[in-house]
C-alpha positions as a LaTeX table, in Angstrom:
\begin{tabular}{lrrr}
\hline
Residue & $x$ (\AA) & $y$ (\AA) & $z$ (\AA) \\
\hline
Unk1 & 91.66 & 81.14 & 81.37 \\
Unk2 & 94.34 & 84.41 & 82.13 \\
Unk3 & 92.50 & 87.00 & 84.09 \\
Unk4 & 93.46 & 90.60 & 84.16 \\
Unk5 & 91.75 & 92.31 & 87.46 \\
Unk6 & 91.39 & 95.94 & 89.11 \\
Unk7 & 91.24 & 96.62 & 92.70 \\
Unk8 & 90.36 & 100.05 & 94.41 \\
Unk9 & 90.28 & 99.95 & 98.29 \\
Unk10 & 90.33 & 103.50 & 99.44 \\
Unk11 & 90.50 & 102.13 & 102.65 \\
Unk12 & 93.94 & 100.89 & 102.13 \\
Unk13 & 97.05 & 103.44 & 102.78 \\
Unk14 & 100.64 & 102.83 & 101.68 \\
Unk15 & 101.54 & 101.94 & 105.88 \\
Unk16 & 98.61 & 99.45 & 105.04 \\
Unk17 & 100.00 & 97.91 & 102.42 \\
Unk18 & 103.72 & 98.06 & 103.45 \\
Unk19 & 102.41 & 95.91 & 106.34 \\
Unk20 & 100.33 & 93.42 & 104.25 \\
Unk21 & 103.28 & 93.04 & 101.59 \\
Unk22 & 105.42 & 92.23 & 105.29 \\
Unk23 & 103.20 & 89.74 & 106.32 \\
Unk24 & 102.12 & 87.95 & 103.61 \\
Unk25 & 105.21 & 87.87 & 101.38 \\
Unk26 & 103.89 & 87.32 & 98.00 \\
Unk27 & 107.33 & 88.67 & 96.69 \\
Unk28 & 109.01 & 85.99 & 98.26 \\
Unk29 & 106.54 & 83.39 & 98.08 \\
Unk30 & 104.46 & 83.99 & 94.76 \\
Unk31 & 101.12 & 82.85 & 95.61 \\
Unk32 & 100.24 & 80.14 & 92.45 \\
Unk33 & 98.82 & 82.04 & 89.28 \\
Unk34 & 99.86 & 85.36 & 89.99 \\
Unk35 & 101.77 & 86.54 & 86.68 \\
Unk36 & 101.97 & 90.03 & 87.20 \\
Unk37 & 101.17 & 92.59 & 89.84 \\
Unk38 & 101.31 & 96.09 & 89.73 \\
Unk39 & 100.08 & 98.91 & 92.74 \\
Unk40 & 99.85 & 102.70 & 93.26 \\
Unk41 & 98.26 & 105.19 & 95.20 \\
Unk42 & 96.69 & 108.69 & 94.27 \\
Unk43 & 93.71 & 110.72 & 95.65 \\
Unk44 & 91.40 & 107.40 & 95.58 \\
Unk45 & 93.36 & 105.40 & 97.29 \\
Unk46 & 94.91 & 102.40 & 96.71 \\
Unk47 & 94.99 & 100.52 & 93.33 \\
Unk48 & 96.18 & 96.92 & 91.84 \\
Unk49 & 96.51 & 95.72 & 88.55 \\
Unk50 & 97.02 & 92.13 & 88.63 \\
Unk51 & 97.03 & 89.00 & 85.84 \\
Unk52 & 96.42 & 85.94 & 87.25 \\
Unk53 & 96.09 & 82.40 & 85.12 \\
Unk54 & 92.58 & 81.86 & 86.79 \\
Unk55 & 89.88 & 83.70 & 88.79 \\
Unk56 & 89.98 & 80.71 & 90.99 \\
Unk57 & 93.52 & 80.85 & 92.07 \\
Unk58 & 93.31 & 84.67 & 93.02 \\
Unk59 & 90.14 & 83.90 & 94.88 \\
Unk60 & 92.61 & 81.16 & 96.66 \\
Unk61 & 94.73 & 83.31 & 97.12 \\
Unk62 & 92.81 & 86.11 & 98.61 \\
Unk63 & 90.72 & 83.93 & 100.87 \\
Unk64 & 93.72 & 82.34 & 102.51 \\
Unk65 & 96.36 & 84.44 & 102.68 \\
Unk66 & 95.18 & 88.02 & 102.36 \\
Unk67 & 91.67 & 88.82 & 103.88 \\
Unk68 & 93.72 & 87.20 & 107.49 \\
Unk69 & 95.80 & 89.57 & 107.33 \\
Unk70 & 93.83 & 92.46 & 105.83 \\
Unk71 & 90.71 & 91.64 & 107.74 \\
Unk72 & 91.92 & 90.20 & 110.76 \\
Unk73 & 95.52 & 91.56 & 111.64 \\
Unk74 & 95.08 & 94.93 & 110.41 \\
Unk75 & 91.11 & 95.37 & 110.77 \\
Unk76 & 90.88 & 96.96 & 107.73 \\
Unk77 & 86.50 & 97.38 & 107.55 \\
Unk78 & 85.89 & 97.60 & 104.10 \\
Unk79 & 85.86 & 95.61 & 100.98 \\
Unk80 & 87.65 & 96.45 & 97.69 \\
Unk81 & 85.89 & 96.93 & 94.04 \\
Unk82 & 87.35 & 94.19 & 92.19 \\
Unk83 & 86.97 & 93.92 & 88.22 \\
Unk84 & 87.75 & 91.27 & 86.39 \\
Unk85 & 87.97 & 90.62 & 82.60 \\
Unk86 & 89.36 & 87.63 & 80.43 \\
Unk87 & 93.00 & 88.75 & 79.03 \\
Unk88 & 93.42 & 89.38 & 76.22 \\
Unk89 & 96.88 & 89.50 & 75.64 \\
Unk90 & 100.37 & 90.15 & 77.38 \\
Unk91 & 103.23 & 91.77 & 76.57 \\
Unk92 & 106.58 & 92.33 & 78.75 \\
Unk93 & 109.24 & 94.38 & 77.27 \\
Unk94 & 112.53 & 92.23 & 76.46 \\
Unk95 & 114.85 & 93.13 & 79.68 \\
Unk96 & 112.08 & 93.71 & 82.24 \\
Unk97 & 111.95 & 91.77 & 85.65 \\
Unk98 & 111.95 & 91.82 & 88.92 \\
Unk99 & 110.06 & 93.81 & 91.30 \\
Unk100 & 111.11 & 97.86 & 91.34 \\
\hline
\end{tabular}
């Protein structure tokens, strides 16, 4: 079952993320499941809104490619809030792709 998921890590700063999204390269090599992702910053840090095609493939995905990097290349300490939630539906405007 689709997933659509929050993250907040204050913890995380934009240099933080640059360097994940360098390292891990889930543009170039879209981890299996991921749909959609989505990410800003404001004045609680850092945010995600994701829709996956299981909880079980973003856990993968987390496990093995992210928390390495996060966790053990960059030291980051803390843990993110993560909320999950069955989808419901999904809609893309016709004439939007690609990453921006």
């Amino acid at each position: 079952m689709a997933i659509a998921l929050r993250i907040d890590w204050p913890e995380v700063t934009p240099e933080v993320y640059e360097a994940a999204r360098d390292r891990v390269r889930w543009e170039e090599d879209v981890p299996d499941g991921l749909l959609t992702h989505a990410s800003w910053f404001d004045d609680g840090g850092f945010h995600v809104f994701d829709i996956w095609e299981s909880e079980g493939q973003f856990a993968q995905f987390i496990a093995g490619r992210i928390e390495p990097v996060l966790k053990g290349e960059l030291g980051l300490q803390s843990d993110p809030t993560v909320t999950t939630s069955p989808l419901h539906r999904r809609f893309v405007a016709p004439g939007v792709s690609g990453a921006a």
